[in-house]
N, C-alpha and C positions, 0 to 999 in steps of 0.2 A: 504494500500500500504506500501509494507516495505525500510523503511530507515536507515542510517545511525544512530547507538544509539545519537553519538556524537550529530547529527543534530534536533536529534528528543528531546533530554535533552535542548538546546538550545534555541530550539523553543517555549518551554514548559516555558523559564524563570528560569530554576534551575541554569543555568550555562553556563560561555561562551564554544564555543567548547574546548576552551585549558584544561578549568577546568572542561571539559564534559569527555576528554579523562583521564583525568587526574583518575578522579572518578570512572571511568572503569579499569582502567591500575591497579589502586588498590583493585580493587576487589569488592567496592563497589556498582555496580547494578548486577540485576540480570534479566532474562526473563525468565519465565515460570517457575520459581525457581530456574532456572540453572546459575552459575555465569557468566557476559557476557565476554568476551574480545575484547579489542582495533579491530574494521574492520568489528563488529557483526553488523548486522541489525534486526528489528526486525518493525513489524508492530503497532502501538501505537491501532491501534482500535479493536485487537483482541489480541496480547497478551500482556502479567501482567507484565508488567514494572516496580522494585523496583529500590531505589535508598536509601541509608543505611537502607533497610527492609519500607520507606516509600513508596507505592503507587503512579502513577503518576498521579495528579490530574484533568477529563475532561477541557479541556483549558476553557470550555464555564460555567463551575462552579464557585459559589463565595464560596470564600473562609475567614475565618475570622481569624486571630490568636493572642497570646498574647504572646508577649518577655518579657522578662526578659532580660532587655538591658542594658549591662554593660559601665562603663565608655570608653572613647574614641574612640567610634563611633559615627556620626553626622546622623539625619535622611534625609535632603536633596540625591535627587538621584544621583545629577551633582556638585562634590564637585570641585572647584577651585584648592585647595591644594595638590586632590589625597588623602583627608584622607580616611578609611574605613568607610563604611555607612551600616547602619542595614539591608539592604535587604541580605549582603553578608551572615546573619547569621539564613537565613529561605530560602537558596536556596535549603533545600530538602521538601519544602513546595510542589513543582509539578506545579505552578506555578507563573506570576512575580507580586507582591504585592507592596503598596506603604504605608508609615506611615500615621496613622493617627491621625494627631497633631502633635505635633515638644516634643524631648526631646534634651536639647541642651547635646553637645557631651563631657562635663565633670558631666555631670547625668546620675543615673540608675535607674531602675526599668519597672515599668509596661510600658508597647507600643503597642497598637493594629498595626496591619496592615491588609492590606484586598485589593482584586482588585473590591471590590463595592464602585462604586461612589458614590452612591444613600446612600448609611449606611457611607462612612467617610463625607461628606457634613451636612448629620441631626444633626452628633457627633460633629462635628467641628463649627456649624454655633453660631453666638453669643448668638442669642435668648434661645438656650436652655439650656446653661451654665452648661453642664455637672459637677459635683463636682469631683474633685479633690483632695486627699489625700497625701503629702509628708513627709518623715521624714526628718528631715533637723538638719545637725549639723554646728557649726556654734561656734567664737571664738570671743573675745569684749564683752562679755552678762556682764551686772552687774543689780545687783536686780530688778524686774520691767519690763525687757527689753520684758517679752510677753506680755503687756499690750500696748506696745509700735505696736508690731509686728499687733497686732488685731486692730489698726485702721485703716481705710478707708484710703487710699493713692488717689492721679491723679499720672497715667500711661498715657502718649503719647494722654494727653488731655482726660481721663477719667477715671474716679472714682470707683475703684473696690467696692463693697460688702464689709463688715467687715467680715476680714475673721477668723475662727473657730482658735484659738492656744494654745497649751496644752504641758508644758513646759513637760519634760519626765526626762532630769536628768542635773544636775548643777555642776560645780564642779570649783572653782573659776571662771576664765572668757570663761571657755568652758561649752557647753549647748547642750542639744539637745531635739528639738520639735518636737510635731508632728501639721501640717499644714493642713486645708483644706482648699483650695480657689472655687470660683466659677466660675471664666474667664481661661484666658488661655495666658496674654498677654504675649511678646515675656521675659523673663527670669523674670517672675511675679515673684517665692518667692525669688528669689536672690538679686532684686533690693526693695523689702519690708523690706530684713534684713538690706542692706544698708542704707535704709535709715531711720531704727531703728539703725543705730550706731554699726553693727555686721557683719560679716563677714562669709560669709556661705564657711562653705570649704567640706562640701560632702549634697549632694540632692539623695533622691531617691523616685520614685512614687511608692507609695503602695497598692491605690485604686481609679479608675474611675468609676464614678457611682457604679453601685450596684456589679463590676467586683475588685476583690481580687488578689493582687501577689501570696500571700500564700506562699508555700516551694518551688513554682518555682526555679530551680535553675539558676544562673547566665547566662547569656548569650544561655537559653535555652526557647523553645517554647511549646506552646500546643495552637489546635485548641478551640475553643470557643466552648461553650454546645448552644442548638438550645433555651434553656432557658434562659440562659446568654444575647443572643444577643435580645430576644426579650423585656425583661426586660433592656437592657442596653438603646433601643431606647423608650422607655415609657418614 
């Protein structure tokens, strides 16, 4: 049955209608390879709906993807403040996705998101303490201070793992490590360097289980290989 693009982009999760029209009005969807405009309708179950050359994707598909999430977006979907949140930045994914796991909103890097519940709950849950890779730079370092970082801390009444730390480069009281932990608790390596006597002033996740940022670029996405995610739930 055919609908309004504007309605039918909405419904899908790509975008409110304002920024459905908006998407059109600019040239960016197309149907049946033809460019649309603002008032067009078009049928989602028989023709080929793009949206900047992506695909729109069957609403009842899971979907998996990895950001590369830049500073000043929070992943919460209902933010108090009105700041920006990372779903704004995979609304030409085709359909509505939610993060999984938290990067808090002055960190970047690696971010899955997905609308399988079944796959962010396995990823998420404590028992199976997916690893964690960050580079972390950080200002206060004086000799030692990764010997310091690699002990066992209590977080919020519990006792992380000894985690993995690998100083990377020095240079009076500025440092920079690379990190892996095994939990996830809520600002784990910021509140590690803290209470190592340091000052983390840039985080970025670099690697989730067996999944790699790589040359990803900033604030940009690609869906998950059918290997990746099988290997990532192992």
């Amino acid at each position: 049955m055919k609908e309004r693009l504007q309605k039918i982009l909405s419904a899908r999760g790509m975008a409110s209608r304002r920024k459905a029209e908006e998407l059109i009005r600019t040239g960016q969807v197309t149907v049946n390879g033809k460019t649309a405009s603002l008032g067009d309708s078009a049928d989602p179950e028989t023709d080929e709906i793009r949206v900047a050359g992506q695909p729109l994707v069957p609403q009842d598909k899971k979907v998996y993807i990895l950001l590369n999430k830049p500073r000043g977006y929070v992943t919460t979907l209902s933010d108090e403040k009105g700041r920006p949140n990372v779903t704004q930045l995979v609304t030409d994914c085709g359909v509505r996705v939610y993060p999984v796991g938290r990067l808090d909103m002055n960190s970047e890097g690696l971010l899955l998101l997905t609308n399988d519940g079944t796959f962010a709950n396995a990823l998420t849950h404590p028992k199976h303490e997916v690893e964690k890779t960050y580079d972390v730079w950080v200002t206060g370092y004086t000799p030692g201070g990764e010997a310091c970082l690699a002990k066992p801390i209590t977080l919020d009444g519990y006792t992380i793992r000894p985690p993995k730390v690998r100083l990377l480069k020095a240079e009076g009281i500025v440092a920079r490590f690379r990190i892996t932990i095994h939990e996830g608790r809520n600002r784990q390596v910021r509140r590690m360097c803290e209470n190592a006597g340091m000052h983390c002033t840039r985080l970025r996740r670099i690697r989730e289980g067996n999944l790699s940022l790589g040359a990803l670029p900033l604030g940009k996405w690609r869906y998950l290989t059918e290997e990746e995610k099988e290997e990532l739930l192992k």
